[in-house]
N, C-alpha and C positions, 0 to 999 in steps of 0.2 A: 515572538519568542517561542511559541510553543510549536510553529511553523518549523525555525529554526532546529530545536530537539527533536522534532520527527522526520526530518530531512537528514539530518546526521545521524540519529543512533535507529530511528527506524521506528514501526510498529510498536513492538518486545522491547528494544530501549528505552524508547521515549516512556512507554509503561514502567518501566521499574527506574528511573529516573524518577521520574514523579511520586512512586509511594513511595521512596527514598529519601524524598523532600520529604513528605509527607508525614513518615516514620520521625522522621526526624526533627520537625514541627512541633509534632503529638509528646516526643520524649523531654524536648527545650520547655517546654508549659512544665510536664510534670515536674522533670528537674527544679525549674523555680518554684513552684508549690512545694514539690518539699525541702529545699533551702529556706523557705517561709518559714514553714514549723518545724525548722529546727530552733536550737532556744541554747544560748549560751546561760554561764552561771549566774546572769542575775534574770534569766529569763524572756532575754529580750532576743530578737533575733541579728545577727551583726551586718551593719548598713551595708559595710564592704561586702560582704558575701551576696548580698542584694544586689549591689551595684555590678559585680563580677558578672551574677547570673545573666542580668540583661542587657549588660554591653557584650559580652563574652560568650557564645550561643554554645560554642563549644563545653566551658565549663559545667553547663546543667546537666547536658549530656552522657558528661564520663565521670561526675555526680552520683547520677540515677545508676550506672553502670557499674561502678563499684559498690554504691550500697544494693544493689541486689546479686552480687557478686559475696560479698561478705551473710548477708542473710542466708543463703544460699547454703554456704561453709558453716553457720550455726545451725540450722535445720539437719546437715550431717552428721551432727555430733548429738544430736538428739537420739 
């Protein structure tokens, strides 16, 4: 496999390919960590949302994305 991606995109591909994966590994973990601790109103965290995160890799990702997107816009207005 890794033969395969440096035969095709090269040296500098197959490199940012791979942190790409990478990057995007590192954001899917955090995403679900903080889908964890988040806490609806009886405190608890909601199963679906659990279940999203890790059938769903995309989900945690644009997750993490928008709440540091919105953090971002309140640190603004400070």
């Amino acid at each position: 496999m890794i033969e395969t991606v440096y035969g095709n995109f090269g040296f500098v591909g197959s490199l940012v390919v791979s942190l790409a994966i990478f990057f995007f590994f590192i954001f899917w973990m955090a995403g679900v960590a903080g889908i964890c601790q988040e806490n609806d109103e009886d405190g608890k965290t909601p199963l679906f949302l659990l279940f999203l995160a890790i059938i769903i890799p995309v989900y945690p990702v644009a997750w993490i994305l928008i709440t540091m997107i919105k953090q971002k816009r309140e640190l603004r207005r400070l």
